[in-house]
TORKOL-4160 file (C-alpha; in steps of 0.2 Angstrom, whole numbers, padded with zeros to 4 digits, m for minus):
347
<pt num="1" X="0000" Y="0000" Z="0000"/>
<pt num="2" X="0006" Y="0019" Z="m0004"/>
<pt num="3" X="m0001" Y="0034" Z="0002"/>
<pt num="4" X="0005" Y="0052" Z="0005"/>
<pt num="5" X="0016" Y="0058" Z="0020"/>
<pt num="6" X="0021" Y="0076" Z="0025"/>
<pt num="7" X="0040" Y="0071" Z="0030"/>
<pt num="8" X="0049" Y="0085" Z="0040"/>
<pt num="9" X="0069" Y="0087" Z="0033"/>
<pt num="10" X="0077" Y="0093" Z="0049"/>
<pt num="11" X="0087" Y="0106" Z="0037"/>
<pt num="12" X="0091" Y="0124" Z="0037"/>
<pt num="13" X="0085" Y="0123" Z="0018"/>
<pt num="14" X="0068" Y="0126" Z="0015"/>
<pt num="15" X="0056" Y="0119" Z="0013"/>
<pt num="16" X="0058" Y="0110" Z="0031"/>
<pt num="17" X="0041" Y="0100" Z="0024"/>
<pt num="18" X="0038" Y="0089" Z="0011"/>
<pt num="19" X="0025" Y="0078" Z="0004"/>
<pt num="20" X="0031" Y="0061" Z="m0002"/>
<pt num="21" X="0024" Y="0044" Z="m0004"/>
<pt num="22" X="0024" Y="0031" Z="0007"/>
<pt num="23" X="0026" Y="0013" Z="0005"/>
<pt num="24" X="0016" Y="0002" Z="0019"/>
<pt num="25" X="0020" Y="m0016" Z="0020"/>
<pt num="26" X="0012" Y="m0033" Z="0027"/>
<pt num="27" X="0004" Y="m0028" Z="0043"/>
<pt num="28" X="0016" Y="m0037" Z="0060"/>
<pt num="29" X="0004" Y="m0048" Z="0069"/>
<pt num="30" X="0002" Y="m0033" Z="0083"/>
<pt num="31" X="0001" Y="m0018" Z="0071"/>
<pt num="32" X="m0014" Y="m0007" Z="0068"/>
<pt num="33" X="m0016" Y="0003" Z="0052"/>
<pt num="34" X="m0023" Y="0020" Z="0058"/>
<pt num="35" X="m0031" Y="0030" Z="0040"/>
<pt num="36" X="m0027" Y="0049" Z="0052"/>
<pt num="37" X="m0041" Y="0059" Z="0051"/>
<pt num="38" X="m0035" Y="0075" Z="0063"/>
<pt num="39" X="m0019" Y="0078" Z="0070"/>
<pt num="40" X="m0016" Y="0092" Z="0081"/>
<pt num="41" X="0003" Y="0106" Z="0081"/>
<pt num="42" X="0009" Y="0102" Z="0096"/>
<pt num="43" X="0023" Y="0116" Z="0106"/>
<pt num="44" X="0033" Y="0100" Z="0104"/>
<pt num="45" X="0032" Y="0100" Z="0086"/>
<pt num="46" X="0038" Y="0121" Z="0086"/>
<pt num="47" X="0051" Y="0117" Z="0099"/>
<pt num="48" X="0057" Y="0101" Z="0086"/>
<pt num="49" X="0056" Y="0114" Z="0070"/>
<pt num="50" X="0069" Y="0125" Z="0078"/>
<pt num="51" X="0082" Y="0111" Z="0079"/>
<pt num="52" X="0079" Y="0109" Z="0096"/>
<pt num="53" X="0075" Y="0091" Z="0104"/>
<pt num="54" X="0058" Y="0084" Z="0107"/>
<pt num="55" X="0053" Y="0072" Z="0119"/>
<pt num="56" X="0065" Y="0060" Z="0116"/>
<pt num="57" X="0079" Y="0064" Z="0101"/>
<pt num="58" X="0073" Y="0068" Z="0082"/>
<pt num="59" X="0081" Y="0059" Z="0066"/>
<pt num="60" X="0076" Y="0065" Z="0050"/>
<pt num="61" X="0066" Y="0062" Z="0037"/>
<pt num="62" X="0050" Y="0057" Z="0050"/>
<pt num="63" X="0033" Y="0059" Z="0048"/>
<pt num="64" X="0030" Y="0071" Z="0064"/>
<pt num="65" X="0012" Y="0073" Z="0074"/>
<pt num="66" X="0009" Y="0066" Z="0089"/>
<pt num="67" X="m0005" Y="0070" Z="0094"/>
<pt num="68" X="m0018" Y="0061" Z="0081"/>
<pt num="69" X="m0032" Y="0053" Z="0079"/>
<pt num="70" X="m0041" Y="0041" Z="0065"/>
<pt num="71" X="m0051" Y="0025" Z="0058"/>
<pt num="72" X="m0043" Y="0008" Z="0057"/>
<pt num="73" X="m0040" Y="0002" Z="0040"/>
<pt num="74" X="m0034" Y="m0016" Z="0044"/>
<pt num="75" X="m0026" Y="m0027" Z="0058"/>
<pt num="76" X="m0012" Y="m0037" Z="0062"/>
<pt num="77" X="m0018" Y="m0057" Z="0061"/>
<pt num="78" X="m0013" Y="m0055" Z="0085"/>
<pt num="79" X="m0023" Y="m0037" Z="0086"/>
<pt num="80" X="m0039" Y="m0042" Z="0097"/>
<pt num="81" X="m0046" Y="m0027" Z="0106"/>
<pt num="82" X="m0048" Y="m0014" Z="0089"/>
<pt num="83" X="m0056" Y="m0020" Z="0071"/>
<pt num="84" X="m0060" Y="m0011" Z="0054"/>
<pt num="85" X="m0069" Y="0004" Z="0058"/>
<pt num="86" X="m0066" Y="0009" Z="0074"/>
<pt num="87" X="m0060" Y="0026" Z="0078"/>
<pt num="88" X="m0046" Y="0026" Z="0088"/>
<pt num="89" X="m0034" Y="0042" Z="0097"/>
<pt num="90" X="m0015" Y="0037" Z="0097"/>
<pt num="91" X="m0005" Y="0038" Z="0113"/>
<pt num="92" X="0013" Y="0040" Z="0104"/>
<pt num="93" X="0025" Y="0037" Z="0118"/>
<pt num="94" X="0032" Y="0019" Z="0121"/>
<pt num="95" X="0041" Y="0012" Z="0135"/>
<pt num="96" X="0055" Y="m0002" Z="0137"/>
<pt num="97" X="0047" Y="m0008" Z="0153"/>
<pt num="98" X="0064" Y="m0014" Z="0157"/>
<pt num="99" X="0075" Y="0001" Z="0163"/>
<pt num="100" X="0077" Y="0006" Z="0179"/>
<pt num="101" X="0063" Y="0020" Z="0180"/>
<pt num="102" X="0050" Y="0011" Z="0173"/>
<pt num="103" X="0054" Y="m0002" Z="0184"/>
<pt num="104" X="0052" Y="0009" Z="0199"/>
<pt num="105" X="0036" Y="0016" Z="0192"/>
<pt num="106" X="0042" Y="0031" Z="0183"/>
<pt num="107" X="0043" Y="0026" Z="0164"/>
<pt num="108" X="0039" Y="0044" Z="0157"/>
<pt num="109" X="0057" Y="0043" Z="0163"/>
<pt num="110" X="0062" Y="0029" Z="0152"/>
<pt num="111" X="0078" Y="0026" Z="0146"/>
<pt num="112" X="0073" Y="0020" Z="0131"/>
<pt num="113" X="0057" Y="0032" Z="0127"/>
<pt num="114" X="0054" Y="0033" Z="0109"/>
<pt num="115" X="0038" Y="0042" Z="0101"/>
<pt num="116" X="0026" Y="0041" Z="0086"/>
<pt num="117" X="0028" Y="0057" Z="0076"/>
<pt num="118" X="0043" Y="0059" Z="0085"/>
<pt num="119" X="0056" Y="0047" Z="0082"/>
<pt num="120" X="0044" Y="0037" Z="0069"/>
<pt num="121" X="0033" Y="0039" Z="0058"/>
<pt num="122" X="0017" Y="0049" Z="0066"/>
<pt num="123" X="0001" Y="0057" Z="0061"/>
<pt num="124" X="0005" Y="0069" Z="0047"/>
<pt num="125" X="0002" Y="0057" Z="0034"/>
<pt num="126" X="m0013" Y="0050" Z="0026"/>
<pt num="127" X="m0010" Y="0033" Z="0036"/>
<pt num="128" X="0001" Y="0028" Z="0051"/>
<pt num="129" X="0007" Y="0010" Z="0056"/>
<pt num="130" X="0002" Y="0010" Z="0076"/>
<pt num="131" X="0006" Y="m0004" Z="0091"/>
<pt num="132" X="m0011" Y="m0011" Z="0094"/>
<pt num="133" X="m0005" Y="m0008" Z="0113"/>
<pt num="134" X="m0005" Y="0011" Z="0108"/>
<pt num="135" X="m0024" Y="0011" Z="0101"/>
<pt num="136" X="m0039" Y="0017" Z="0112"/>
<pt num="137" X="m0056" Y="0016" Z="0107"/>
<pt num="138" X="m0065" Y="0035" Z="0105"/>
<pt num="139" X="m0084" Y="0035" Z="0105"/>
<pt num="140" X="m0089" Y="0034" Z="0085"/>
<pt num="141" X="m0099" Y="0050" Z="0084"/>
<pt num="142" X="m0086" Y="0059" Z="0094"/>
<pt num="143" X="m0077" Y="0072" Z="0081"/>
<pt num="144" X="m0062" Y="0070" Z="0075"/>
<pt num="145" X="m0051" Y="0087" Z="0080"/>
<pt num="146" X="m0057" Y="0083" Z="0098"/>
<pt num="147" X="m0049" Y="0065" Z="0098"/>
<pt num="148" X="m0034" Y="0072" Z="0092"/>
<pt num="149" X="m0033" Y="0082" Z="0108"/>
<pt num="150" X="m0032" Y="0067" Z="0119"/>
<pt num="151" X="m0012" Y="0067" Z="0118"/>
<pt num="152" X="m0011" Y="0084" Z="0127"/>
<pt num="153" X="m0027" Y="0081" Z="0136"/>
<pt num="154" X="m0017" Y="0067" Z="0145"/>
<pt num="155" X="m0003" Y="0075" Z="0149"/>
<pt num="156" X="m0011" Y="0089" Z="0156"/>
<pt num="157" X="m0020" Y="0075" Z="0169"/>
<pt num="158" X="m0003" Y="0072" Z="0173"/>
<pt num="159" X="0000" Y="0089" Z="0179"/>
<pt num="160" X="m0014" Y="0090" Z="0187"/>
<pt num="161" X="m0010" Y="0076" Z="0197"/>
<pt num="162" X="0005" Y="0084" Z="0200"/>
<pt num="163" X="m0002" Y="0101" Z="0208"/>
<pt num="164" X="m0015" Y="0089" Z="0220"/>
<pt num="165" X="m0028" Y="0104" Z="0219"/>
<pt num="166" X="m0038" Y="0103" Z="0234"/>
<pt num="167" X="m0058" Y="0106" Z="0232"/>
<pt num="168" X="m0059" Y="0124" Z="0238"/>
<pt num="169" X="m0043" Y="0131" Z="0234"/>
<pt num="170" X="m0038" Y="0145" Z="0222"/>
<pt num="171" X="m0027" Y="0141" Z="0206"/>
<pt num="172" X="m0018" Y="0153" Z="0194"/>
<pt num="173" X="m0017" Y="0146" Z="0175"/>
<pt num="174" X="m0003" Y="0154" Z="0167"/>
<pt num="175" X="m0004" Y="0153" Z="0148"/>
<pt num="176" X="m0019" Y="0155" Z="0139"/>
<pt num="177" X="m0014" Y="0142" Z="0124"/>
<pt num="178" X="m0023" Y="0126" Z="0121"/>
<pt num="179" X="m0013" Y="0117" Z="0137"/>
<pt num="180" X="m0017" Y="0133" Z="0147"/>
<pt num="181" X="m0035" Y="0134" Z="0144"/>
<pt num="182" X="m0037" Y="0112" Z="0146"/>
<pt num="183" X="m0029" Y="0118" Z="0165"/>
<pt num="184" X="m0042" Y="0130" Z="0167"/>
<pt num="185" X="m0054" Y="0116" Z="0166"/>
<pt num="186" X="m0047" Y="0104" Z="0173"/>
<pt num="187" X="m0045" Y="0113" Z="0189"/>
<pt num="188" X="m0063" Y="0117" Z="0189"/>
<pt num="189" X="m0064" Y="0097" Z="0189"/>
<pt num="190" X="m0055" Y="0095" Z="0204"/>
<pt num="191" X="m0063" Y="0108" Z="0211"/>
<pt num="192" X="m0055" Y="0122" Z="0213"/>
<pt num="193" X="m0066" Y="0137" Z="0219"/>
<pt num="194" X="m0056" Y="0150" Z="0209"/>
<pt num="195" X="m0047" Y="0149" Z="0194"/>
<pt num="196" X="m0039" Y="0162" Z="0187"/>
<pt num="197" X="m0030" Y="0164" Z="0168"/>
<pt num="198" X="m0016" Y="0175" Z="0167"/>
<pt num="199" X="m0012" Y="0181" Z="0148"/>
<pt num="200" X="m0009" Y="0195" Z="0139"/>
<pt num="201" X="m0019" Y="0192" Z="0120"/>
<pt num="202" X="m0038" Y="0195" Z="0124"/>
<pt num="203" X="m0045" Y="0183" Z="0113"/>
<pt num="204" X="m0036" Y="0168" Z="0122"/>
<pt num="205" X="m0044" Y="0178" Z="0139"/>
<pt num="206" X="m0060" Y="0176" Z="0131"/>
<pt num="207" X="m0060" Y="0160" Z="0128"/>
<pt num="208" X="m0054" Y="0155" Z="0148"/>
<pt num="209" X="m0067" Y="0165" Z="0153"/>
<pt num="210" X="m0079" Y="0153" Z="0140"/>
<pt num="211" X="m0073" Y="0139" Z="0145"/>
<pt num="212" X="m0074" Y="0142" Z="0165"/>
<pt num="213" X="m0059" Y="0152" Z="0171"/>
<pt num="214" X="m0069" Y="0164" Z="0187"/>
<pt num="215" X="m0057" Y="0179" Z="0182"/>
<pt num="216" X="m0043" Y="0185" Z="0169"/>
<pt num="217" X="m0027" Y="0195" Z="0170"/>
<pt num="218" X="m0016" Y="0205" Z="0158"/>
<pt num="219" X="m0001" Y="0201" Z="0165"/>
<pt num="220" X="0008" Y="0216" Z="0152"/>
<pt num="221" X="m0005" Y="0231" Z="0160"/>
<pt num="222" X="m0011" Y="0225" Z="0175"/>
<pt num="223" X="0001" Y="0219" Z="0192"/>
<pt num="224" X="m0002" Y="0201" Z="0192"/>
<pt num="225" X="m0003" Y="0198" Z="0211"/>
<pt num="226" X="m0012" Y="0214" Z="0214"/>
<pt num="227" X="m0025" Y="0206" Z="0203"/>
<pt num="228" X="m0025" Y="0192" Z="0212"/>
<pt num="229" X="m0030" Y="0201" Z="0228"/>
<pt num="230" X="m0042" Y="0211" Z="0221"/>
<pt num="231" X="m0051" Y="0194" Z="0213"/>
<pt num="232" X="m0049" Y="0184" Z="0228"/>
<pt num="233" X="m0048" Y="0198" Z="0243"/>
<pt num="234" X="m0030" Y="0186" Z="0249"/>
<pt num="235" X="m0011" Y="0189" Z="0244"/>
<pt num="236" X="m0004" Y="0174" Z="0232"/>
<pt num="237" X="m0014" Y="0159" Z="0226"/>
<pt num="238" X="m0014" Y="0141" Z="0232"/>
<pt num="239" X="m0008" Y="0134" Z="0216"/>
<pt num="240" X="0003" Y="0139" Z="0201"/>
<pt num="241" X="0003" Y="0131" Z="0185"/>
<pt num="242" X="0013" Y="0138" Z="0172"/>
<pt num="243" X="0012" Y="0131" Z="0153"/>
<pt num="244" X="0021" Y="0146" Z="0143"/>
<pt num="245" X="0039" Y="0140" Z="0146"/>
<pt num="246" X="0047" Y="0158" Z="0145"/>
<pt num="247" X="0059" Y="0165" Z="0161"/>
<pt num="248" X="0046" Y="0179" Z="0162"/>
<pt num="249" X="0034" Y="0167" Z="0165"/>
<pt num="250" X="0041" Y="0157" Z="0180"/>
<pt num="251" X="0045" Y="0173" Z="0186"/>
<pt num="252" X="0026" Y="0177" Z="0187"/>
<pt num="253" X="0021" Y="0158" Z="0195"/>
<pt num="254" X="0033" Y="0164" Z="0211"/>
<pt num="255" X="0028" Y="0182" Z="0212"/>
<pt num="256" X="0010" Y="0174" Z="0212"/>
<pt num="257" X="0012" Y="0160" Z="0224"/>
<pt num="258" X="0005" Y="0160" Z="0242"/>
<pt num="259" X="0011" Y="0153" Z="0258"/>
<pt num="260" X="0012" Y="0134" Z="0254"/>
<pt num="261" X="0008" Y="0136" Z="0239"/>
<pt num="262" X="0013" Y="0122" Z="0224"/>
<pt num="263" X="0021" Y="0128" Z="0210"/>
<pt num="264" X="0019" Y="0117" Z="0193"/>
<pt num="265" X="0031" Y="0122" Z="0179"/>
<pt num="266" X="0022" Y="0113" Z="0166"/>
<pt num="267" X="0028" Y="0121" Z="0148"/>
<pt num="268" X="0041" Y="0114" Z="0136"/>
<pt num="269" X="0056" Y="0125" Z="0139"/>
<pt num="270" X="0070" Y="0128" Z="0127"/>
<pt num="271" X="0083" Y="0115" Z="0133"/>
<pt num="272" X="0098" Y="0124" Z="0141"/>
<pt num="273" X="0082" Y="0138" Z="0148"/>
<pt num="274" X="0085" Y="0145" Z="0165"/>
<pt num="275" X="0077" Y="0157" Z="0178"/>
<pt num="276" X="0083" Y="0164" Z="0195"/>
<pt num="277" X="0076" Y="0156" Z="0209"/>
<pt num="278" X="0068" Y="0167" Z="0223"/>
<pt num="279" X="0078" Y="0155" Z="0238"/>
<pt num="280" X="0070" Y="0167" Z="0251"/>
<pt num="281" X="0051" Y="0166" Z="0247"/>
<pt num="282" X="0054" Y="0146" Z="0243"/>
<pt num="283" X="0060" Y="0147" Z="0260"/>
<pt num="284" X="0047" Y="0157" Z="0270"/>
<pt num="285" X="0034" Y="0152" Z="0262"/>
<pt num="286" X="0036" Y="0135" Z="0261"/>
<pt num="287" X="0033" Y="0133" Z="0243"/>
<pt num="288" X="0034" Y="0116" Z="0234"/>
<pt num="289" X="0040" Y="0118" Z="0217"/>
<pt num="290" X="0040" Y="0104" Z="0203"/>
<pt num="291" X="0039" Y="0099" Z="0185"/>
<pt num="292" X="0029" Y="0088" Z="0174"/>
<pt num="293" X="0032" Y="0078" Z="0159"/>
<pt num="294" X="0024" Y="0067" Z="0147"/>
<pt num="295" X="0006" Y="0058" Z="0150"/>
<pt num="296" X="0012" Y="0042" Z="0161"/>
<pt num="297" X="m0005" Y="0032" Z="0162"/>
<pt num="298" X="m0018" Y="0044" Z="0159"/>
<pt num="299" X="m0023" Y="0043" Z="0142"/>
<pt num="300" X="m0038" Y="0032" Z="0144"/>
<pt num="301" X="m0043" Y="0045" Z="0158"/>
<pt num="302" X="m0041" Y="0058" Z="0143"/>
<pt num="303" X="m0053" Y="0046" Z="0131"/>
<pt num="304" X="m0065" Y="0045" Z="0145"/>
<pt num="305" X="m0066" Y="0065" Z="0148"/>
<pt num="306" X="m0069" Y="0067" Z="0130"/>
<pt num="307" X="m0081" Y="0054" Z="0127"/>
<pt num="308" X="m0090" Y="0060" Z="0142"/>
<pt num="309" X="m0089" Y="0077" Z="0134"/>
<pt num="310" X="m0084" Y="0086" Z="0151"/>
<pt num="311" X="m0070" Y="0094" Z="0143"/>
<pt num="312" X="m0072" Y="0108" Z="0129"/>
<pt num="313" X="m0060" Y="0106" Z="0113"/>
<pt num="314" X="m0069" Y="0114" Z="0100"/>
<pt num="315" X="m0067" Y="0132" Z="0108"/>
<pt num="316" X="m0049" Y="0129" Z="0105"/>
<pt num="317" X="m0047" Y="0123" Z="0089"/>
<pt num="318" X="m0045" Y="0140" Z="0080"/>
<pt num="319" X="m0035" Y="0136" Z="0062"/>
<pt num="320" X="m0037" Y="0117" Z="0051"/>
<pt num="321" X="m0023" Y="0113" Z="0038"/>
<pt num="322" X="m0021" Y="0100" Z="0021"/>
<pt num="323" X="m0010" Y="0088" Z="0023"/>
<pt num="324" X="0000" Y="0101" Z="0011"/>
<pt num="325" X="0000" Y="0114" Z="0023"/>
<pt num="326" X="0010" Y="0107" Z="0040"/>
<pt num="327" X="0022" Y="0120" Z="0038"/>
<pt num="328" X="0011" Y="0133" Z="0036"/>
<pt num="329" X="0001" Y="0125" Z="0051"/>
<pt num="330" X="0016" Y="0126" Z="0063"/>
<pt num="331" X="0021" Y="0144" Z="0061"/>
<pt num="332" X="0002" Y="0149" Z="0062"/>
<pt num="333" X="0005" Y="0137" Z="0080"/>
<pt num="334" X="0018" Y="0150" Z="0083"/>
<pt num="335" X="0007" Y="0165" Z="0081"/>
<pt num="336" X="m0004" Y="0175" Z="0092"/>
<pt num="337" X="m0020" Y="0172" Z="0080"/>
<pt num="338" X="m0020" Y="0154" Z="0086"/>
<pt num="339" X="m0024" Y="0144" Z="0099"/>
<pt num="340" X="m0025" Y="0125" Z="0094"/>
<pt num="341" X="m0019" Y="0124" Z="0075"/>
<pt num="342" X="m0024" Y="0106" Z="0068"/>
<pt num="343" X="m0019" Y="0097" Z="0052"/>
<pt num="344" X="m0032" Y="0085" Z="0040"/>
<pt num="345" X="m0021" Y="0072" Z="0034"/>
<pt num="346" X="m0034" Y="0065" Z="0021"/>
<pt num="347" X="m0038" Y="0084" Z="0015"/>
């Protein structure tokens, strides 16, 4: 079988895209071939485009997008839980099993992670080859561009998780784009009483205030934790979850933190990125500061969400692109028009 892929070069010479064919053989007894439907520009995919590493390292020429969904086309003779026809979202990132921290229960940590439409062949093609171990069932008359934001659904569970929001306390999102404004909901879920968005392009405020953010903040003309007093009538919040991966941004998450407060840097920063630490107020106020990384056993919880529909993606979903357009589709990703910028393999 042939079909058409959209293979990044990895060059300085342009185009850094380009659509060639594609040659799919026999099926291995535990392979599932995914006809991609939607498949979502990741800040993984802008970070990668830069020359810079993605979640685990990048060899060109691949088939990027990892965040995808699609229709089975056939099965592997050993596949048993998908068939032809189903619809299915892609969790891209495999683990060894073998390696120290996956046997200690920490296999985002793996030493031998590898990711499809990362390091293999993904979902900016026409037809993907997937693990069946990878597949998971979406609800048929679910759409498309939402299942394709399982993948960054699911790891913004594991930041969640992380932060341990308590029901009643306060949270500040900082970072209006597509991860930002999942947070915003997701607090809600585990039942924040406030939430706030911090970000500085008012159709992004908008929308968190749409999509049930209890107040916004600019944090170019307005003082952030001045704001936060007037909203909530106390100094700092309880939680901090930062997903814009900028120095002036983590500089914000602390300035905003209250006494005890947890401080989630969650974004994809660039890879030799640093940012004073305030010693004192981690200190004195007894802050607890950590990261997040990947989605480590919550991507069925993301299928469930959105099949429930308790999460709102379409809000998000601002700019669609041809499968001749992924260049295009990652530099509007990169601009202030977008929010969630999605490409249509089979357009």
């Amino acid at each position: 079988m042939k079909a058409k892929g959209n293979f990044f070069l990895g060059s300085t010479n342009t185009p850094k895209f380009e659509v060639r064919e594609m040659d799919f053989g026999d099926l291995a007894p535990d392979q599932v071939l995914v006809r991609n439907m939607s498949a979502g520009i990741c800040g993984t995919d802008v970070h990668i485009y830069h020359g810079e590493k993605g979640s685990a390292a990048v060899t060109p020429p691949v088939v990027l997008g990892h965040e995808y969904s699609g229709i089975v086309e056939a099965v592997g003779s050993g596949v048993t839980t998908v068939r032809a026809g189903d619809h299915v979202t892609v969790d891209p990132n495999i683990y060894c099993g073998k390696c120290m921290p996956c046997k200690m229960g920490k296999k985002q940590n793996c030493e031998h992670l590898f990711a499809l439409g990362v390091n293999v062949n993904g979902g900016f093609a026409q037809y993907s080859l997937v693990p069946e171990s990878q597949c998971f069932l979406l609800d048929p008359d679910l759409d498309f561009d939402v299942g394709a934001m399982t993948e960054p659904l699911a790891c913004a569970l594991h930041g969640i998780d992380r932060a341990a929001i308590r029901p009643g306390q306060t949270v500040l999102v900082i970072g209006g784009g597509p991860i930002g404004l999942l947070m915003v909901q997701l607090a809600r879920l585990a039942g924040a009483s406030t939430v706030l968005l911090s970000e500085p392009v008012e159709i992004r405020r908008q929308i968190g205030t749409q999509v049930g953010a209890d107040g916004t903040i600019d944090p170019i003309h307005e003082d952030v934790p001045r704001r936060i007093e007037e909203i909530t009538g106390r100094k700092g919040v309880d939680v901090v979850i930062e997903c814009v991966g900028r120095t002036f941004a983590v500089e914000q998450a602390f300035a905003a933190a209250g006494f005890g407060a947890t401080v989630v840097l969650f974004s994809v920063p660039q890879v030799d990125a640093t940012s004073p630490l305030p010693l004192f107020d981690v200190y004195s106020k007894e802050l607890t500061v950590m990261g997040s990384f990947i989605n480590p056993d919550t991507h069925q919880r993301a299928v469930n969400l959105l099949n429930s529909g308790r999460i709102e993606i379409k809000k998000l979903i601002t700019h669609t692109y041809p499968l001749t357009g992924v260049e295009d589709a990652v530099l509007m990703q990169m601009s202030n028009e977008s929010i969630k910028v999605v490409v249509h393999p089979q357009e």
